[in-house]
C-alpha positions in Angstrom: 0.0 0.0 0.0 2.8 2.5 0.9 4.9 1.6 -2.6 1.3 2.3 -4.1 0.8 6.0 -2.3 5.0 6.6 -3.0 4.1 6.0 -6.7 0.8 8.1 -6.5 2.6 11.0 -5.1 5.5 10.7 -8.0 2.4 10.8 -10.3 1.0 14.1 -8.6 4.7 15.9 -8.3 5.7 15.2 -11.9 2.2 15.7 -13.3 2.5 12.2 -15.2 -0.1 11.3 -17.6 -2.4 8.4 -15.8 -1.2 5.2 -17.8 2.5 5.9 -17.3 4.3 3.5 -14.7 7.5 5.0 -13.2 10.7 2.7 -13.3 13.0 5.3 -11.4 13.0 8.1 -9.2 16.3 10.0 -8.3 18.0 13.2 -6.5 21.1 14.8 -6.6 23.5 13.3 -4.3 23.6 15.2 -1.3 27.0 17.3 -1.3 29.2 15.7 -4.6 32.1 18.1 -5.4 31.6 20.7 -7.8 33.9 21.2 -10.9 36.6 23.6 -10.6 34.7 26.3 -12.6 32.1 27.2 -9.6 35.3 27.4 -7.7 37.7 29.5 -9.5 35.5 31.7 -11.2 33.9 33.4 -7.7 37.8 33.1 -6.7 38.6 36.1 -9.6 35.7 37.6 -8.8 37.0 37.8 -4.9 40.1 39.2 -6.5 38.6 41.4 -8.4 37.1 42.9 -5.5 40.3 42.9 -3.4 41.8 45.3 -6.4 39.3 47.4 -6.5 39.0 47.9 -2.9 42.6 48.9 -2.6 42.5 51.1 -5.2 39.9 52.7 -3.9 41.6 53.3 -0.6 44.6 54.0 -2.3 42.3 57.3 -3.9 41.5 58.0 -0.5 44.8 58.4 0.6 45.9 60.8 -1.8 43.0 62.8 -1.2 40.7 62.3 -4.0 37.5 62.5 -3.4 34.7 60.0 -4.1 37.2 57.2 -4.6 36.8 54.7 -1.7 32.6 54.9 -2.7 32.6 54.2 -6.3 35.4 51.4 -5.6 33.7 49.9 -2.3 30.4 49.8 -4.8 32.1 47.9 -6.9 33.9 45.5 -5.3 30.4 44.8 -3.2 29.3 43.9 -6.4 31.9 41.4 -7.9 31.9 40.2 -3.9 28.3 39.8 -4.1 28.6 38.2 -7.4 31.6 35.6 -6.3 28.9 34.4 -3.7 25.9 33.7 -5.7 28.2 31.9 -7.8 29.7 29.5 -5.2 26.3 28.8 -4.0 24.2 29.0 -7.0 24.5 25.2 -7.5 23.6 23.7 -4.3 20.9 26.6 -3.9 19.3 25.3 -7.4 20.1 21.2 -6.7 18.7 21.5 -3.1 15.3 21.3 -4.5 15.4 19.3 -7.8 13.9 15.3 -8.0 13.9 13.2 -11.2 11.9 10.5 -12.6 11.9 8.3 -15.4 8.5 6.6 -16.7 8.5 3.8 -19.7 7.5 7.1 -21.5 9.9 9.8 -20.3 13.1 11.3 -18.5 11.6 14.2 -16.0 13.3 16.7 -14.1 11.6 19.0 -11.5 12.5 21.6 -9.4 9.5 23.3 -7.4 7.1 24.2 -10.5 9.8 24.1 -13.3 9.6 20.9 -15.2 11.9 19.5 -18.2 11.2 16.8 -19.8 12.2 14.2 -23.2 10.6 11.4 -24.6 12.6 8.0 -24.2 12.0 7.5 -27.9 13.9 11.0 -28.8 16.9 10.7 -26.9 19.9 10.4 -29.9 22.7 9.6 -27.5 24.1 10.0 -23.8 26.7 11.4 -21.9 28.0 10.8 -18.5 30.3 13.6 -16.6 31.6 11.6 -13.8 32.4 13.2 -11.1 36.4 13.6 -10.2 35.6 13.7 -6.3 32.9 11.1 -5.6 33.4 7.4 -7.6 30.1 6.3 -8.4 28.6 10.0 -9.1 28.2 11.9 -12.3 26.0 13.8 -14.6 23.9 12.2 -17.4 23.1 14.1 -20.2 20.3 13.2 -22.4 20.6 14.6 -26.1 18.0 14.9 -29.0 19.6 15.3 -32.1 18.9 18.3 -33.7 19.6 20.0 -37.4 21.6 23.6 -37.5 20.3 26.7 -38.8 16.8 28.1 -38.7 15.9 24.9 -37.3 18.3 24.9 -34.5 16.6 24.5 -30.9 18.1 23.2 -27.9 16.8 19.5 -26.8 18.3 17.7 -23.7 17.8 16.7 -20.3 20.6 17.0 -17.6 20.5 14.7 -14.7 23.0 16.7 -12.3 25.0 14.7 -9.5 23.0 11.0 -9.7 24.2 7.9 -8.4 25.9 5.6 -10.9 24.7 7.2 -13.9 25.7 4.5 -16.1 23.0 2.1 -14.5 20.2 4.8 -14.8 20.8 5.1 -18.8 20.9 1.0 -18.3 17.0 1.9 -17.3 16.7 3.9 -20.5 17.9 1.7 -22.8 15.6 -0.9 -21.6 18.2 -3.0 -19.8 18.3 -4.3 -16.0 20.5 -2.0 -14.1 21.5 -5.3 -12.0 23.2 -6.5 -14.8 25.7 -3.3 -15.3 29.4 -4.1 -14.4 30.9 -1.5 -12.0 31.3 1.8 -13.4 35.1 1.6 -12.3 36.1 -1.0 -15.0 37.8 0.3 -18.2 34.8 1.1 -20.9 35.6 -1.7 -22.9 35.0 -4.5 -19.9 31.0 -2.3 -18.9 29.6 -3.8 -22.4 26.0 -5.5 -22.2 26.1 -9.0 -21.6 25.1 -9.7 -25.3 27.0 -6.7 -27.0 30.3 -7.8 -29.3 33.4 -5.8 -29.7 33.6 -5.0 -33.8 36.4 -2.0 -34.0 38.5 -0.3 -31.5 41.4 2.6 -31.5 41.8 6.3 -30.2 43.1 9.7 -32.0 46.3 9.9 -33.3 48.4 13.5 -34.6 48.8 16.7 -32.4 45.6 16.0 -29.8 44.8 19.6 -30.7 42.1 21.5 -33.0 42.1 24.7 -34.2 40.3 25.8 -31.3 42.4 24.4 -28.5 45.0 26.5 -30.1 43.4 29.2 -30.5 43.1 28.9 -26.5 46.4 28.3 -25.9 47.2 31.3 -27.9 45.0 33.5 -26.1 46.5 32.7 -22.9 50.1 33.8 -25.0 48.8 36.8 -25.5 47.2 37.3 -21.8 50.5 36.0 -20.1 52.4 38.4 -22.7 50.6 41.7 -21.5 51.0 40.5 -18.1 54.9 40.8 -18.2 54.0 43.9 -19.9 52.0 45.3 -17.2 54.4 43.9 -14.6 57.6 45.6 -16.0 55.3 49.4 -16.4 53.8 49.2 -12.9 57.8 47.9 -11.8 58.9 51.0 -13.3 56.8 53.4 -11.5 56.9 51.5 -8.3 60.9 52.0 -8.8 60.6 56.0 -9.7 57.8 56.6 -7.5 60.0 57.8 -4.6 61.8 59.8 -6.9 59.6 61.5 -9.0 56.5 61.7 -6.6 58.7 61.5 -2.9 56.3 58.5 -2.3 58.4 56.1 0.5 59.6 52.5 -0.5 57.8 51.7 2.9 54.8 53.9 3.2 51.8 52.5 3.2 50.8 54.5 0.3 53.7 52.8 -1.8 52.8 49.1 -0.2 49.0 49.4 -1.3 49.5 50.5 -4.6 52.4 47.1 -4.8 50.1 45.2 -3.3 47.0 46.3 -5.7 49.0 46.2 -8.9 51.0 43.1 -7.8 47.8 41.2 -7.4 46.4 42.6 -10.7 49.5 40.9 -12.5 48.8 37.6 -11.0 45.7 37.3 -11.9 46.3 38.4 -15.4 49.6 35.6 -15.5 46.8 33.1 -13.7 44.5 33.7 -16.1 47.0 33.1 -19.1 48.6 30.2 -17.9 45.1 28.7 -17.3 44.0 29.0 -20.7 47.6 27.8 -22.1 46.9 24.6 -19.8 44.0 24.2 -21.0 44.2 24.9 -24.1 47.3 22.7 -25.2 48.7 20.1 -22.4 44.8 19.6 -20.9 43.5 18.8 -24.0 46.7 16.7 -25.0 46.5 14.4 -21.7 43.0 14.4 -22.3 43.6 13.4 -26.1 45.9 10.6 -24.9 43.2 9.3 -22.4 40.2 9.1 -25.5 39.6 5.9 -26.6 36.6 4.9 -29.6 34.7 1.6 -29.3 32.4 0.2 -31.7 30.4 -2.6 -31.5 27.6 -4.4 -32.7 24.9 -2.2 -30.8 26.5 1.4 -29.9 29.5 3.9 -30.4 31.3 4.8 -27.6 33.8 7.2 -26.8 35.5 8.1 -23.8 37.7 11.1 -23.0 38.9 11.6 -19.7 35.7 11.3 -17.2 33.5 12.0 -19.7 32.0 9.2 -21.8 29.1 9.3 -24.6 26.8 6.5 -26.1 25.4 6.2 -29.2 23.0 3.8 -31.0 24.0 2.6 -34.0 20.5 3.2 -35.5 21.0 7.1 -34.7 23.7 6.9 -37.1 22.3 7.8 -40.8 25.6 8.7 -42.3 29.1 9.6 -42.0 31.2 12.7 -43.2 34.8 13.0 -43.0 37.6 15.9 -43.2 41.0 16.2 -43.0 42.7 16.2 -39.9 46.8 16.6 -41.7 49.2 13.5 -41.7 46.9 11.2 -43.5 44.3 10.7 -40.6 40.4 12.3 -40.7 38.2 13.6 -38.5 35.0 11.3 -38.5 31.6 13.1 -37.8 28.4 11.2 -37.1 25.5 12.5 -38.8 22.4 11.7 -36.7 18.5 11.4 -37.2 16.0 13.3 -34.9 12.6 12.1 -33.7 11.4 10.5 -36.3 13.8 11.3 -38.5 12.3 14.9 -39.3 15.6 16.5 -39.1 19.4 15.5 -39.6 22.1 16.9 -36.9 25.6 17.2 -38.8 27.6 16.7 -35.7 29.3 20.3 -36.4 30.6 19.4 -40.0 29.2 22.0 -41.4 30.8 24.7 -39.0 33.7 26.5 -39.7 35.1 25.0 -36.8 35.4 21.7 -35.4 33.6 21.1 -31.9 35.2 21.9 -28.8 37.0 18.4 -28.0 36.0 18.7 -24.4 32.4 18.6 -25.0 32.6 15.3 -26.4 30.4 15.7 -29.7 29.4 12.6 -31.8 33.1 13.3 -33.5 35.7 10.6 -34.1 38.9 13.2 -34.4 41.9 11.8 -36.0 41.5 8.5 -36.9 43.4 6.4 -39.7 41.3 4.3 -42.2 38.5 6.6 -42.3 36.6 4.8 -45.1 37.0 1.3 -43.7 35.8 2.5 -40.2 32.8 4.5 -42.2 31.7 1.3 -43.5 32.1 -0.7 -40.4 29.6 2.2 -38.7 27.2 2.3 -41.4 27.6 -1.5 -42.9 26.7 -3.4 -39.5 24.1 -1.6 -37.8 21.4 -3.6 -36.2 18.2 -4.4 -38.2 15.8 -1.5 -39.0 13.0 -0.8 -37.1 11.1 1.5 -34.3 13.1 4.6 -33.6 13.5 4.0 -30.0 16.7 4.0 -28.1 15.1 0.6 -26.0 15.9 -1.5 -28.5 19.4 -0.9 -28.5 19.1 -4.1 -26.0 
């Protein structure tokens, strides 16, 4: 009787329609480290506040007038700012429940629903999470063309208890039957699914636009020594041109304001040279591609996407340099109304960190083309439950 009001209750929360039986019901796990974004970027902003509150002081000192209020205004703003950031995602996870219905993939939070039909979900990704084993975020995507067409179709599953055994649910299979999620991707197969290709990127690791990063951070670590060798000329002929002391406190705050302006501007360009070049070249040696008789997987790091074979409609290739090509997986949408080209059609590729439905740098490109398109699985219904 109590499973029977529990499941009543799901029906009321989620609004479900009457005939719709509920498989699944999930919430984020209670406290699961956050990526390092939600912690460096209120970090910069803290900075950016310590700056400007210095300067503002430093005004002050000098005896202009109206300085220390413009600049406390400010830096109560990027302070302010820096907060809601750091707390912005257990704030909005606090309150958010999912469920999953032989119909749907829900997510609520207080009135706000979002929801995707089993039947249009293209592919999947799991984010696992760095800091908890076990946790991670599943992403349910809907293919979708580019253009005028373009609209934004997905479903994220934020901070969920083995992931990989809740898209089990999905694709019809018994989560009981899932290897553990710590085993290497090629040894968490389903039982009955056959190993047909295997291999990972080869060349530089790098697109254009991880070096177009890395570049950027040049460029941003470049004015940095810039700035630093200005301010150290002023700092060095402030006592002799304005009679500013090495070791008054108006000559230590205007140091200590410029001296953390140039460490944030070297932090920021060293960050975006890591990850711009030797992130995404660790991460590049830690990709793998599996193919097999039911799905294409790829795996980069602790990210890992899974697509039905059936979702693939074609393939289109372009050159990657030293004889290797840059595979992209054109996809259907629901019920094949529309074609998503993967990015081939941009002018450039996909970030590699995203971890589109793109096979970068891979040898044998028409062989493994055919292998993709050649053995798929037996036409039929459009629904990602057959992929059992």
């Amino acid at each position: 009787m109590a499973q029977a009001d529990d499941e009543a209750a799901v029906h009321r929360r989620f609004r479900l329609l009457p005939n719709e039986s509920v498989s699944w019901v999930g919430k984020p796990v209670p406290g699961a480290p956050r990526e390092p974004g939600w912690l460096l970027v209120p970090a910069v902003f803290f900075a950016f506040a310590f700056i400007s509150t210095a300067f503002g002081v430093l005004l002050r000192m000098i005896g202009t007038e109206g300085g220390l209020l413009e600049s406390g205004f400010v830096a109560l703003w990027f302070t302010t700012l820096g907060i809601v950031i750091r707390l912005l995602p257990s704030w909005w996870l606090g309150g958010v429940e999912y469920a999953l219905t032989d119909r749907r993939v829900l997510f609520r939070r207080g009135a706000y629903r979002r929801m995707l039909e089993v039947r249009q979900i293209t592919y999947a990704r799991i984010h696992w999470n760095a800091g908890a084993v076990g946790v991670g975020h599943l992403e349910l995507v809907c293919a979708v063309p580019r253009g005028a067409l373009l609209r934004r179709l997905r479903v994220m599953l934020y901070d969920v208890r083995d992931p990989d055994r809740v898209l089990a649910r999905i694709r019809g299979l018994h989560p009981d039957a899932m290897p553990d999620s710590t085993l290497p991707l090629a040894e968490r197969l389903d039982p009955d699914e056959n190993v047909v290709w295997g291999g990972a990127p080869e060349g530089w690791l790098l697109g254009w636009r991880e070096i177009a990063i890395g570049l950027l951070g040049a460029l941003v670590s470049i004015a940095g020594i810039l700035y630093a060798i200005k301010i150290g000329h002023i700092l060095w002929t402030l006592e002799l041109r304005e009679g500013v002391m090495v070791t008054s406190p108006t000559w230590l705050l205007f140091a200590t304001a410029t001296g953390v302006s140039w460490a944030l501007m070297e932090a920021v360009g060293a960050g975006l040279i890591y990850v711009g070049v030797f992130r995404s070249r660790e991460l590049g040696r830690q990709t793998e591609y599996l193919l097999t008789d039911k799905r294409l997987l790829i795996r980069r790091g602790l990210k890992e996407l899974s697509i039905d074979r059936r979702r693939i409609v074609d393939v289109a290739d372009t050159p990657s340099g030293r004889d290797l090509r840059d595979l992209y997986l054109i996809l259907d949408g629901p019920g094949a109304r529309a074609l998503a080209d993967s990015g081939a059609l941009a002018v450039l590729a996909p970030p590699r960190d995203a971890l589109a439905p793109v096979l970068y740098e891979v040898r044998d490109a028409e062989v493994l083309k055919e292998l993709i398109l050649g053995r798929r699985p037996p036409s039929g219904e459009q629904d990602i439950r057959e992929a059992a």
